[in-house]
C-alpha positions in Angstrom: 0.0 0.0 0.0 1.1 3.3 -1.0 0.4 7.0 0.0 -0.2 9.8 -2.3 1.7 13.3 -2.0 -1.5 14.5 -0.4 -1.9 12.3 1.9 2.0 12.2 3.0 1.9 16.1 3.0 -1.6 15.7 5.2 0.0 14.2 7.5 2.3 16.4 8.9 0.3 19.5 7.8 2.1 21.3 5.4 4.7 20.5 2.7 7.5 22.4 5.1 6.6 20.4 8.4 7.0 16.8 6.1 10.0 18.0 4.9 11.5 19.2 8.5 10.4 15.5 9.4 11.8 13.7 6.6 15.3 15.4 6.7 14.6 17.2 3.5 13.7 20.6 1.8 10.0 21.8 1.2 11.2 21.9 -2.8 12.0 18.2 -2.7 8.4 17.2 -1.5 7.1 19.6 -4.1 9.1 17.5 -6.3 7.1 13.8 -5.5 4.8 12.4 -8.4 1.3 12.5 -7.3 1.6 8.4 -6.0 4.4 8.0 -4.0 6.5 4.6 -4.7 6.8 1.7 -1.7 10.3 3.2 -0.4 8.9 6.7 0.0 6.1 5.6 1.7 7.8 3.5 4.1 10.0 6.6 4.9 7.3 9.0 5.4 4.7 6.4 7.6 8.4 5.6 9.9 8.7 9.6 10.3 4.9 10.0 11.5 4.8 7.0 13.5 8.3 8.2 14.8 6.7 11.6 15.8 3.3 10.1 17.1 1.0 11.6 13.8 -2.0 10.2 13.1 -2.1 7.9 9.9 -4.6 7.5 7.3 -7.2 4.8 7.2 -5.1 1.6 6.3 -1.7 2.4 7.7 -1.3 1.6 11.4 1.3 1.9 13.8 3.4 -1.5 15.1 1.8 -2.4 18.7 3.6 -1.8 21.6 5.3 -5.2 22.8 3.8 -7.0 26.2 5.8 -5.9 29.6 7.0 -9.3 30.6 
């Protein structure tokens, strides 16, 4: 499952905050095709889940393990 610009941009709020998050400039998100491929997708859901955003229906983050 993939995430489209929108959605990756939607979930940090603006094209500057998922750049900041990703490590890279506003211009480079601008820069994404419309359908982001598997790899950037995996590095954008890893960023949100690292920074506790909400992701869209479908995506969901790992569960926390059991104390033993």
């Amino acid at each position: 499952m993939t995430l489209t610009k929108q959605q990756a941009i939607g979930i940090f709020g603006t094209g500057a905050e998922t750049g900041r998050a990703l490590g890279i400039t506003r211009s480079a998100v601008s820069q994404w095709p419309d359908v982001l491929d598997q790899r950037m997708t995996d590095l954008v859901v890893g960023a949100a889940i690292r920074l506790g955003k909400t992701l869209p229906d479908g995506f969901s983050a790992p569960a926390e393990p059991a104390a033993a």
